[in-house]
ROMAR-440903 format. One line per 10 residues: number of its first residue (from 1); for each residue x, y, z of N, C-alpha, C. Coordinates in steps of 0.05 Angstrom, whole numbers. Each point is the difference from the previous one (the first is absolute). Layout:
<kezas>
NUM> X:Y:Z:X:Y:Z:X:Y:Z | ...
</kezas>
This chain:
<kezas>
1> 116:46:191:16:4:-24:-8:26:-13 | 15:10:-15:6:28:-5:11:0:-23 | -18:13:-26:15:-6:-25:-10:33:-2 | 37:1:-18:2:26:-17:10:-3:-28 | -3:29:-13:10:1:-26:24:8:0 | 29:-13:-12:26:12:-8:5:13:-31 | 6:20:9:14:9:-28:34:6:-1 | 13:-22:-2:32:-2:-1:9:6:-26 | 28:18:3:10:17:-21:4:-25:-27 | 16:8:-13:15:-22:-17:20:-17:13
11> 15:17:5:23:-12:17:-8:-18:33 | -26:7:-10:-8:-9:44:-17:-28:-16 | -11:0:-27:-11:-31:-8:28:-16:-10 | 10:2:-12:26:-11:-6:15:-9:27 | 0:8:21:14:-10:28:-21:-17:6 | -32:2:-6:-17:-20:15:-1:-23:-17 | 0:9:-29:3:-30:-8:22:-18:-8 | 26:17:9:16:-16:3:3:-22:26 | -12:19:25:-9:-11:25:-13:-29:-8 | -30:3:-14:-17:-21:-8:24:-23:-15
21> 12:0:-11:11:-10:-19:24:-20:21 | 14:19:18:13:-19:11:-13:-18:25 | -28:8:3:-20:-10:17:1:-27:-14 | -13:0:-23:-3:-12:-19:18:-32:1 | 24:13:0:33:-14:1:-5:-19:24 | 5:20:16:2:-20:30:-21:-25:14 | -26:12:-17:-18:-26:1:3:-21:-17 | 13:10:-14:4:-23:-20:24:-21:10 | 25:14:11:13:-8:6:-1:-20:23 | -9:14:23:-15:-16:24:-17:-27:-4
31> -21:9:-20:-11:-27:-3:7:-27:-11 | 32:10:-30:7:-24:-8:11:-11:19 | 16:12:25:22:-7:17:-16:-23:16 | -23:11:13:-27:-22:19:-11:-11:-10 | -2:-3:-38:-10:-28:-16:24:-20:6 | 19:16:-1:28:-21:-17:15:-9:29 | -14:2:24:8:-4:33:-8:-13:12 | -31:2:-11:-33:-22:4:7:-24:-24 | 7:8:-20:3:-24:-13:29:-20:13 | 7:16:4:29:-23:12:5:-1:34
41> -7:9:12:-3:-14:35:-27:1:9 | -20:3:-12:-27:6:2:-8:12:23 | 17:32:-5:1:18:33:-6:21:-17 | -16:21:12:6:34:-16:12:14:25 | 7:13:-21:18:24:17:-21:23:17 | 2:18:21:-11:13:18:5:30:-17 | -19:23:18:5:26:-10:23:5:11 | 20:-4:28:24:4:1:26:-4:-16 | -6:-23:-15:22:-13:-21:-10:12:-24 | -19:20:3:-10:8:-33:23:30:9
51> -12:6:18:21:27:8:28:4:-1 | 8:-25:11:24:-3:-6:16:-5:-23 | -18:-17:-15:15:5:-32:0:30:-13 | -22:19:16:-5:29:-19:15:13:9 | 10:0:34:14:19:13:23:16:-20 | 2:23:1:15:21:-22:1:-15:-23 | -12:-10:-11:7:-4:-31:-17:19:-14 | -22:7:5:-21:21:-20:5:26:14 | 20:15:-9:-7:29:15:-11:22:-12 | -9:-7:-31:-15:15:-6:-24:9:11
61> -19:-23:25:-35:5:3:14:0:27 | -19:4:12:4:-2:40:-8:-24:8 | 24:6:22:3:-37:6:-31:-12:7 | -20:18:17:-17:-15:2:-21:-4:-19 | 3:3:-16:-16:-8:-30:5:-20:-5 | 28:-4:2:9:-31:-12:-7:-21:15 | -2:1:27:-14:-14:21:-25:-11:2 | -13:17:-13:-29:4:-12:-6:-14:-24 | 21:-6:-15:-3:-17:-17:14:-33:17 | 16:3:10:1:-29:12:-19:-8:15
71> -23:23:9:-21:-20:12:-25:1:-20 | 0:10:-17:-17:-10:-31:1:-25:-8 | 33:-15:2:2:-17:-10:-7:-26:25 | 3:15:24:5:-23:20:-45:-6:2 | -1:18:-3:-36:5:6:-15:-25:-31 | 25:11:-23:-8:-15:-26:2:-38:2 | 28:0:17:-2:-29:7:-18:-5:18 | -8:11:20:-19:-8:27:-16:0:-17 | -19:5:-29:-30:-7:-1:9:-23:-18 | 25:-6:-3:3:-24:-27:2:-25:13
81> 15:-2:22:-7:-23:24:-32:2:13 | -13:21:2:-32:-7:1:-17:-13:-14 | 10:10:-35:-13:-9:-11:3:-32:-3 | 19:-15:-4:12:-30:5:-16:-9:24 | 0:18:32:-16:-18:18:-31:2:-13 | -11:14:-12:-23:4:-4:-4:-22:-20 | 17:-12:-17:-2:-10:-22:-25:17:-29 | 14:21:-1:-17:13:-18:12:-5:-15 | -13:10:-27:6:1:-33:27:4:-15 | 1:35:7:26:8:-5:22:0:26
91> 9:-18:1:31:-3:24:27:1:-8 | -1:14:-25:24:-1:-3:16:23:12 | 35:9:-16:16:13:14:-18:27:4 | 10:21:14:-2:26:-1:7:8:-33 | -14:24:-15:20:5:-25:15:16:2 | 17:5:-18:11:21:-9:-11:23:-7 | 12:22:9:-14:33:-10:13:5:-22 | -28:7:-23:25:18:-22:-11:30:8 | -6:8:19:-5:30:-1:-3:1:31 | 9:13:24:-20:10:17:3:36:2
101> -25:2:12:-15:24:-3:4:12:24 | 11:-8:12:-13:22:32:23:-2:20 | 13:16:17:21:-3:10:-8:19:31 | 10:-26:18:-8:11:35:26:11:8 | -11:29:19:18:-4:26:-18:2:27 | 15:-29:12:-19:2:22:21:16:17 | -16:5:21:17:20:28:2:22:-5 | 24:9:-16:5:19:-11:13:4:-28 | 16:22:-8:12:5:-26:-11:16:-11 | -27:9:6:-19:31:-8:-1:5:20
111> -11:37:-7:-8:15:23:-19:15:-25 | -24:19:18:-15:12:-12:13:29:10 | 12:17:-25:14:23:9:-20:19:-1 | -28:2:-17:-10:21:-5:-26:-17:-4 | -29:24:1:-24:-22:-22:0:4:-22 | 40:9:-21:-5:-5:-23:26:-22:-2 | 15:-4:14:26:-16:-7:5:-29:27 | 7:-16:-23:5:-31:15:30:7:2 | 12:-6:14:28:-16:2:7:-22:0 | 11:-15:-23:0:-18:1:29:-13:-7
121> 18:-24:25:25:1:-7:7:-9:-17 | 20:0:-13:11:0:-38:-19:5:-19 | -21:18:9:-12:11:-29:0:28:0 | -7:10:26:6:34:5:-39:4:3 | -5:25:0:-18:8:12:-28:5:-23 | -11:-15:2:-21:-3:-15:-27:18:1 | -3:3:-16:-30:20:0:-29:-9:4 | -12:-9:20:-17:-16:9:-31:17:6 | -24:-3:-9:-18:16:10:-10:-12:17 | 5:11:24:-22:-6:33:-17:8:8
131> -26:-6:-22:-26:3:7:-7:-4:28 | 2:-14:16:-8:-8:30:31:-2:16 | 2:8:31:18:-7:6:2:-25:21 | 14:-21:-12:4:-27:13:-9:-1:35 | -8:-19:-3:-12:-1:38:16:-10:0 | 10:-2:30:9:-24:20:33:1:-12 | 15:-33:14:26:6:-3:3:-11:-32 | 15:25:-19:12:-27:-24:13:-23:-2 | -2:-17:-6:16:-24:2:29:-12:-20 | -23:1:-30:12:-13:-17:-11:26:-24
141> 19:-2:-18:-8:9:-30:4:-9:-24 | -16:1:-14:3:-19:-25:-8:17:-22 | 21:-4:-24:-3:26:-28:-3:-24:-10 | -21:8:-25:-25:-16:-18:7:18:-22 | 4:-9:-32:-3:1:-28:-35:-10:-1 | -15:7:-8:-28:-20:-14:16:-3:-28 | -25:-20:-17:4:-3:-19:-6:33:-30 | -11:16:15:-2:23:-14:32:22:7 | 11:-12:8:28:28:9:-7:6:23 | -7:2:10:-13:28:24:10:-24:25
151> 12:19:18:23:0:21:-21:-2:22 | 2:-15:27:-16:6:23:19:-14:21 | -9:25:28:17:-11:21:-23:-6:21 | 14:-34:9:-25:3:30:9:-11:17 | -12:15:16:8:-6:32:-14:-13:17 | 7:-21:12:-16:-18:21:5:5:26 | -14:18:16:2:12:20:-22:-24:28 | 21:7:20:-6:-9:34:-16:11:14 | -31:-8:-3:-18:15:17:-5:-12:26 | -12:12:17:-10:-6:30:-25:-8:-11
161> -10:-27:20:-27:-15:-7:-9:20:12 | -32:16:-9:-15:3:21:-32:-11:-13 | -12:3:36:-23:-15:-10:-24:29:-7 | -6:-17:-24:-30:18:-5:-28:-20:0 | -19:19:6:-15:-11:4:-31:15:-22 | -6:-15:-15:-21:7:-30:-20:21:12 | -9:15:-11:-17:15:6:-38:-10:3 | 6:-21:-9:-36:-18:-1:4:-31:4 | -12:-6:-5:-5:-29:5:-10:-14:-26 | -3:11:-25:-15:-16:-27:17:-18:-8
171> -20:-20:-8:13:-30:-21:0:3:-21 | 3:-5:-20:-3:4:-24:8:-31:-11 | -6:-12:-26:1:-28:-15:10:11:-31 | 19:-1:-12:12:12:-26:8:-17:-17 | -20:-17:-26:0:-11:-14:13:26:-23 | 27:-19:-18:9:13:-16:-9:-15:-30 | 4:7:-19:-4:-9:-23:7:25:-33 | -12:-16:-16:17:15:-21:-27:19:-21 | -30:-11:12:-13:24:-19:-3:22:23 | 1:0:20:-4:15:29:37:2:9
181> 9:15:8:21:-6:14:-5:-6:27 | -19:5:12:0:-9:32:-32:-1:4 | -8:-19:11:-35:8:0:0:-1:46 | -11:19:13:10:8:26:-31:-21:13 | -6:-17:20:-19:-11:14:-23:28:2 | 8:16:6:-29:28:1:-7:7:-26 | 16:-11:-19:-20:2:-23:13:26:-19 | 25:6:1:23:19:-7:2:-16:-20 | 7:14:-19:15:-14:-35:21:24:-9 | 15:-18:-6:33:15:-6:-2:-6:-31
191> 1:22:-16:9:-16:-30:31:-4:1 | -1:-15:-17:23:-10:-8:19:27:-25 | 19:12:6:15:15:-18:7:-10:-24 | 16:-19:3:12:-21:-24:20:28:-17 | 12:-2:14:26:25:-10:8:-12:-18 | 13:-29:0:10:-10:-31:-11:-5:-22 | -28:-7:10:-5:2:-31:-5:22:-6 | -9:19:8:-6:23:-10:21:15:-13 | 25:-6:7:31:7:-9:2:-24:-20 | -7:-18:-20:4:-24:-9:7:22:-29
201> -15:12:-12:1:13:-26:41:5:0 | -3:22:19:24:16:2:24:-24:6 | -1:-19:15:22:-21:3:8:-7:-19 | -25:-14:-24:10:-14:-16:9:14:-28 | -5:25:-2:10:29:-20:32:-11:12 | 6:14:25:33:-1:0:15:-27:3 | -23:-25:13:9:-28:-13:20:4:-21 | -23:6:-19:2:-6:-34:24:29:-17 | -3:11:23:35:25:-4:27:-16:7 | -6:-18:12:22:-5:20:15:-22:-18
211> -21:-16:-8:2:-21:-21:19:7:-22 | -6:16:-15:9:17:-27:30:12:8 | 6:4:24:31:12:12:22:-23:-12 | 11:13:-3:31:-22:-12:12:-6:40 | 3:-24:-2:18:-4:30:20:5:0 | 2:19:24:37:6:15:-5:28:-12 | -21:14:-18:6:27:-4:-16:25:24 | 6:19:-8:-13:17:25:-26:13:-4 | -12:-8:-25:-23:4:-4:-21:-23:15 | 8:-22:-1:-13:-22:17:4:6:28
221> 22:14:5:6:-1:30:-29:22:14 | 4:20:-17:-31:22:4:-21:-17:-2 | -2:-17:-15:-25:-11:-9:-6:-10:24 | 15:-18:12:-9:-23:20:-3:16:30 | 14:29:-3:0:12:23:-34:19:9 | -6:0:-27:-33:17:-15:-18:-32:14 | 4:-18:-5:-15:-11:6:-3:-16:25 | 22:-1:11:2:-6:37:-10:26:18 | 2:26:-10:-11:26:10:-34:-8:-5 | -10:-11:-25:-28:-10:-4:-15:-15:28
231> 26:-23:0:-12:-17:19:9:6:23 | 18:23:8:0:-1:32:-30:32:10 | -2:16:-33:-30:3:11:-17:-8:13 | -4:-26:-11:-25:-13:-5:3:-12:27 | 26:-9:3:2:-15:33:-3:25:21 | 8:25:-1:-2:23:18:-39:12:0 | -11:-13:-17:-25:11:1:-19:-22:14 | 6:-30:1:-8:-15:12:12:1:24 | 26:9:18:1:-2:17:-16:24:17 | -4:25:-14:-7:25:4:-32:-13:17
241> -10:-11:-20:-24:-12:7:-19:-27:22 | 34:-13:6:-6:-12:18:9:3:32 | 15:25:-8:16:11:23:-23:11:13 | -16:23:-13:-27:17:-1:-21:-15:20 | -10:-31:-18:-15:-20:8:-3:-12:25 | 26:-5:8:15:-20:26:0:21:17 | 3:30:-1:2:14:22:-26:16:4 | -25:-6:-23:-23:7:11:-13:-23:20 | 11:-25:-8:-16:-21:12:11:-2:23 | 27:6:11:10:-14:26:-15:19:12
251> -4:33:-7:-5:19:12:-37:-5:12 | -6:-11:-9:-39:-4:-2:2:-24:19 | 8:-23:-1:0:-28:16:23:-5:8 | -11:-10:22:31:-9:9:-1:-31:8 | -15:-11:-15:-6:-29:-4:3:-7:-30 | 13:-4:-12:1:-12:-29:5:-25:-7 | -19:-15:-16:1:-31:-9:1:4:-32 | 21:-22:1:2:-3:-38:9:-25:7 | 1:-14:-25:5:-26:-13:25:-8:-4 | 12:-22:9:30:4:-9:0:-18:-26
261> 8:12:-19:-8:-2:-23:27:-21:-5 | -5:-16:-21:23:-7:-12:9:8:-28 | 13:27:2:-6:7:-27:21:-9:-12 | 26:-8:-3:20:-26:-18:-20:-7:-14 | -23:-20:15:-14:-23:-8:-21:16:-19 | -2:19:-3:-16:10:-11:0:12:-20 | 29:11:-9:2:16:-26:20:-22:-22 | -6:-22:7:0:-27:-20:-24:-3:-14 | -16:13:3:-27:8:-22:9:22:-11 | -2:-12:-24:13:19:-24:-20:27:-2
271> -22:-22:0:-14:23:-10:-4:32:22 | 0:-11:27:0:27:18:20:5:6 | 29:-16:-8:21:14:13:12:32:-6 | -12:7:-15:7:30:-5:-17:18:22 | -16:-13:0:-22:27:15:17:-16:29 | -9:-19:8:15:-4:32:33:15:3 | 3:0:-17:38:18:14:-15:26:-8 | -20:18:-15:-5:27:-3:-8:0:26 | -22:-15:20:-7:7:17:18:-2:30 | 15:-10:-9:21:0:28:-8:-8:31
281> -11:-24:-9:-21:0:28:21:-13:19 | 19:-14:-4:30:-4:21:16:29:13 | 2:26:-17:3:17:12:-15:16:19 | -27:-1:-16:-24:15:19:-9:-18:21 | 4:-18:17:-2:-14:23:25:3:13 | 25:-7:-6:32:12:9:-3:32:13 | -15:19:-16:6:24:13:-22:0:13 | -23:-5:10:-29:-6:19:16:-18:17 | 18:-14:3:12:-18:22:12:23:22 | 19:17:-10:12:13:11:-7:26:5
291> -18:8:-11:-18:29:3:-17:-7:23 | -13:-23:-4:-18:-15:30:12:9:17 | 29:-7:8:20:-10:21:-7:37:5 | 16:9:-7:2:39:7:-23:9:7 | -24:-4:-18:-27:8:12:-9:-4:35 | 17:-26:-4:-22:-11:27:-12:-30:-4 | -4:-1:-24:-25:-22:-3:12:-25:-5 | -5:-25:-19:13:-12:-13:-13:-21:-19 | 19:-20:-20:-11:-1:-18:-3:-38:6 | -24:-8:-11:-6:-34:4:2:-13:-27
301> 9:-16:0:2:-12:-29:-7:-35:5 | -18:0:-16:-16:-21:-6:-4:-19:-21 | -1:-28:10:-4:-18:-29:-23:17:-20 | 7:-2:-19:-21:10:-18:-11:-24:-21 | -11:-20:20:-3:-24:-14:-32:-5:4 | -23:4:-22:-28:3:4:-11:27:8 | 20:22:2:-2:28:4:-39:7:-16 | 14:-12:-30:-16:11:-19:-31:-18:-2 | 5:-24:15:-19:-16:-10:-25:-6:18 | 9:16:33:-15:-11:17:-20:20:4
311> -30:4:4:-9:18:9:4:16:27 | 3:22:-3:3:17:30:-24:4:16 | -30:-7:-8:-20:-11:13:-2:-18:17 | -10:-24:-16:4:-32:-1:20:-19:14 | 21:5:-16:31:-12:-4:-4:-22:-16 | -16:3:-18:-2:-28:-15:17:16:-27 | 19:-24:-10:18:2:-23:-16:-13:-27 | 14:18:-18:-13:-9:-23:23:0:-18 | -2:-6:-21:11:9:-32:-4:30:-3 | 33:5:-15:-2:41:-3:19:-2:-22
321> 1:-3:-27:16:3:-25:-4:22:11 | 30:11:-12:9:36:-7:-13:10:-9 | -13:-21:-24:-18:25:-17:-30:5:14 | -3:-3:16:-30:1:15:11:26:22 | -19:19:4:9:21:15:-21:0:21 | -16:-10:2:-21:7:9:-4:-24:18 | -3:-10:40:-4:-9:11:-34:-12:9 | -12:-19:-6:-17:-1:1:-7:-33:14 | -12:-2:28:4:-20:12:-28:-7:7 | 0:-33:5:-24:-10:6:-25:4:22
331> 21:24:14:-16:11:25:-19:21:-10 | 9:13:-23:-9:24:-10:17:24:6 | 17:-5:2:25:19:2:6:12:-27 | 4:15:-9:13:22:-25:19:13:8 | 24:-2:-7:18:18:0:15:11:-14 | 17:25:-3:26:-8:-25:16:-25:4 | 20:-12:-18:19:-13:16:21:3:13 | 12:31:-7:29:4:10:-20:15:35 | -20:12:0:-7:12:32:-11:-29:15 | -8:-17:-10:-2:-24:17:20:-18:11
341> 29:-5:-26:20:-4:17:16:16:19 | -11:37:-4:21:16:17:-9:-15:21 | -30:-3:12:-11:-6:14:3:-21:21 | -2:-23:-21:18:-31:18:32:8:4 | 6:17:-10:33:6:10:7:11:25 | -26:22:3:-1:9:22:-15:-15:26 | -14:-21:-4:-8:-9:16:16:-26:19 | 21:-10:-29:14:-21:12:23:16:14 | 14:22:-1:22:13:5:-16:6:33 | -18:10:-1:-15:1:27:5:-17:11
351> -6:-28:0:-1:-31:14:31:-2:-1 | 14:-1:-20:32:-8:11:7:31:22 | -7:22:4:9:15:10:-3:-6:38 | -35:-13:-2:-13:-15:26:20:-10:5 | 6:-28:-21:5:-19:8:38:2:20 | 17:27:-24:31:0:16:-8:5:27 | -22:19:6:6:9:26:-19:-16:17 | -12:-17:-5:-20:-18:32:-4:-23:-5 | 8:-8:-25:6:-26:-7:-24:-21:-18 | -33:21:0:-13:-7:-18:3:-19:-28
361> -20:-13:-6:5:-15:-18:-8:13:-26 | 9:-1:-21:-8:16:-33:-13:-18:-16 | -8:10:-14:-15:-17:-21:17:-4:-23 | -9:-21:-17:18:-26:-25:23:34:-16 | -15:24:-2:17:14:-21:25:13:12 | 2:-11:25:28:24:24:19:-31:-9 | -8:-19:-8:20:-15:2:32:17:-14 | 24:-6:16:23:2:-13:2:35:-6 | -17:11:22:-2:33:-2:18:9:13 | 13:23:-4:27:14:13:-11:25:10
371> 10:3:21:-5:26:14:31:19:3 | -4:19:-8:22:12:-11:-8:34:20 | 18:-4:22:-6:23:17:25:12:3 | 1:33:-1:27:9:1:24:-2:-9 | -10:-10:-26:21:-3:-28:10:-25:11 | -3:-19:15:10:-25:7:-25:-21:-7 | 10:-25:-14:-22:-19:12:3:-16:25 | -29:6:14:-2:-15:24:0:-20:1 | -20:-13:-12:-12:-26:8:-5:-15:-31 | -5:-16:-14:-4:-16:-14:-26:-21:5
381> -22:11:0:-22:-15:16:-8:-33:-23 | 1:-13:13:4:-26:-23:-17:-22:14 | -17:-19:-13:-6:-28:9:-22:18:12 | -21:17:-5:-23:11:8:-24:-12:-10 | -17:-6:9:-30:-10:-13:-8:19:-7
</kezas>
C-alpha cells in the first residue's frame, strides 16, 4: 500500500464530493433493497443483481466505483449473516451511511501522468505529491478526505513474493506496558512517549473554542477543523514512533514474541483506558507482524496468561498487583517486573516455536498460543500441558 498527499482544485473537490455523496446514495439504496428482500423471501440479492440495478443509472462516477460499492454492501451483509451464526451481541441489519469518505477505482480509471499529476476519470488531473515511486503492478485506488480536510490517494499495488532470509538469528521476548512502553528480554527499556497527554493542555483550549462556536456557522467549521489537525498530529507522531520502533526491532531479531493481548478487554478500566489507546500496543504488534514477514524473521504471539506472575528462574507463580514493580521470588530471584515477564515471554514463544516444528511438548503458559508466521496464522497450538 502506497499512500499520498492530494491537493485537488476547487472544482476537482466539488466533483469528489459529489462522487462521495452519490457513493453515499447507492449504498444506501442497495442495502434498503437486501433488507426489504431478506425480509420478504429470506434470500439476498448477489454482487451481479447489485450491478444490474446500477448499470447506467449513475453516470456521474465510473462505473467501476459503483461496483465497488455493491460489494461494500454485499461484504456488509456477509459479516451480518456471520454475526447471527456466531450468535454474537450486535446481529443486527448492516446500517445506513450518513457520510462515506473514500471512493475506489479498482483496475482502472486513473493513470499516473506525471510525479506531479493523478488522472483521475470524472475529476480531471489532480495534483498528487510522489514522494516514492509505487512498486509492483497498481491495482486499485482509493481517494480519502480525513477528518482534518487533507485529501490522500492510495494505491494497493501486486508484488512478487520473494523469499528473504534475516540477517542473524536473535530472539527477543517484548513485554509492552504503559510506564515503559516496551521492556525487550536483554534488558532494553523503551519509554513510553505518551503523545496525548502531553498534547492534553492544547486539546482541551480548542475543546473549549469549539464549544463557544454557534452551530452551522463557519467559525465552528475552522474550529473543529483546528482541532482534528490537533489530533491527527498527535496520531502522525505516534505512528512516526512506532513505525521507527517496529523497523528497529524486526531489523535486530528475527525471532519476536509478544503477548496477544486482549486489549477490548482491557480499556474497560476506566482508569487506564486513556493511556492504553495513547500507547497503541494493537498497532505496534500489527506493524512487527508484517515488518517480521519482509525482514525474514517472524512474529509469535502468546497467551499472556501468568506472563507477569511466574518466575523466569524457578517457574514458581506468585501474586504481582500492578502496583508492585519489583519481582521478588522465593528462590531469591530479584527482578524488575516488566524484564522478568519480557523474559517468560521469550521463553514460552521459544517452546511453542519447538513445539510447531517437532512436535515438543510446552509448558502450562503456551497454552492457547498462536504462532503467527508470515503475516498468516499457522497453527493455533491448544490443549498443551
Amino acid at each position: 500500500m502506497y499512500k499520498f498527499r492530494l491537493y485537488p482544485s476547487r472544482k476537482q473537490k466539488v466533483r469528489v464530493i459529489n462522487s462521495l455523496k452519490t457513493c453515499k446514495q447507492i449504498y444506501n439504496e442497495l442495502l434498503e433493497l437486501n433488507i426489504k428482500t431478506y425480509k420478504e423471501t429470506k434470500k439476498v440479492l448477489s454482487k451481479f443483481d447489485y450491478d444490474k440495478i446500477n448499470s447506467g443509472k449513475y453516470k456521474e462516477i465510473f462505473s467501476q466505483s459503483t461496483q465497488n460499492v455493491s460489494d461494500r454492501v454485499y461484504k456488509a451483509f456477509q459479516n451480518f449473516f456471520r454475526r447471527v451464526k456466531e450468535n454474537a451481541k450486535e446481529k443486527g441489519f448492516p446500517r445506513f451511511k450518513s457520510r462515506v469518505n473514500s471512493i475506489t477505482y479498482p483496475q482502472m480509471g486513473f493513470k499516473l501522468v506525471s510525479d506531479k499529476k493523478l488522472r483521475v476519470s470524472k475529476i480531471g488531473n489532480i495534483v498528487i505529491i510522489l514522494h516514492k515511486v509505487p512498486k509492483g503492478k497498481i491495482k486499485t485506488l482509493t481517494i480519502k478526505q480525513n477528518k482534518a480536510g487533507q485529501w490522500f490517494a492510495t494505491f494497493a499495488c501486486e508484488m512478487e513474493e520473494k523469499e528473504v532470509k534475516h540477517r542473524n538469528n536473535k530472539s527477543v521476548g517484548i513485554d509492552v506496558g504503559i510506564e515503559k512502553f516496551a521492556m525487550l528480554s536483554d534488558g532494553i527499556k523503551i519509554d513510553n512517549p505518551r503523545y496525548l497527554i502531553k498534547s492534553e493542555k492544547r486539546l482541551d483550549k480548542l475543546h473549549r473554542v469549539l464549544s463557544r462556536k454557534k452551530k452551522g456557522s463557519m467559525n465552528r467549521r475552522k474550529a473543529r477543523f483546528k482541532l482534528a489537525k490537533q489530533y491527527l498530529k498527535v496520531d502522525n507522531q505516534r505512528s512516526d514512533f512506532l513505525h521507527k520502533l517496529s523497523h528497529k526491532l524486526t531489523q535486530d531479531y528475527s525471532n519476536i514474541v509478544v503477548e496477544a493481548l486482549n486489549i477490548k478487554g482491557m480499556v474497560k478500566n476506566h482508569c487506564l483506558a486513556k493511556h492504553i489507546s495513547d500507547a497503541l500496543w494493537g498497532r505496534f504488534i500489527e506493524m512487527l507482524s508484517y515488518k517480521a514477514v519482509t525482514s525474514g524473521g517472524k512474529l509469535i504471539k502468546i497467551n499472556p496468561r501468568n506472563t507477569s506472575k511466574t518466575c523466569s528462574k524457578c517457574g514458581n507463580v506468585m501474586e504481582m498487583p500492578l502496583k508492585k514493580r519489583e519481582f521478588k521470588c522465593s528462590c531469591g530471584y530479584e527482578e524488575d517486573r516488566d524484564l522478568n515477564a519480557s523474559k517468560n515471554i521469550l521463553k514460552v514463544g521459544t517452546d511453542c516455536a519447538e513445539f510447531n516444528a517437532c512436535g515438543h511438548d510446552v509448558r502450562h503458559l503456551a497454552r492457547d498460543a498462536v504462532v503467527n508466521e508470515a503475516g498468516t496464522i499457522r497453527r493455533e497450538i491448544s490443549q498443551c500441558q
